[in-house]
C-alpha positions, 0 to 999 in steps of 0.5 A, a space after each residue: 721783636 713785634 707781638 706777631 712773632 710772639 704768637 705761633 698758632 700753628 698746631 703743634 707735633 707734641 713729640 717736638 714741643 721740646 724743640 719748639 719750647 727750647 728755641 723761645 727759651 731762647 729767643 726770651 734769653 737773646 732778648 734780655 741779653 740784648 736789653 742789657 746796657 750797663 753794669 747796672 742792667 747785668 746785676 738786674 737781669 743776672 738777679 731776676 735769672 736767679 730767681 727762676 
């Protein structure tokens, strides 16, 4: 993923920020499943997950 589609600067409609904030959510989520390469990179992600 490059830093352009980390940045959105369009306005937003406040009544679907929750829709907006769920699917980057999302995306972060997808990213950081995908780094996962071994046993030892899911203890780490699985550690760092519970500390939010």
């Amino acid at each position: 993923m490059s830093d352009r589609e980390l940045i959105d600067r369009r306005s937003w409609d406040l009544a679907d920020s929750h829709e907006t904030l769920a699917r980057h959510l999302g995306a972060l989520t997808r990213r950081a499943l995908c780094s996962v390469r071994g046993e030892t990179d899911a203890v780490q992600l699985t550690a760092t997950a519970l500390l939010l």
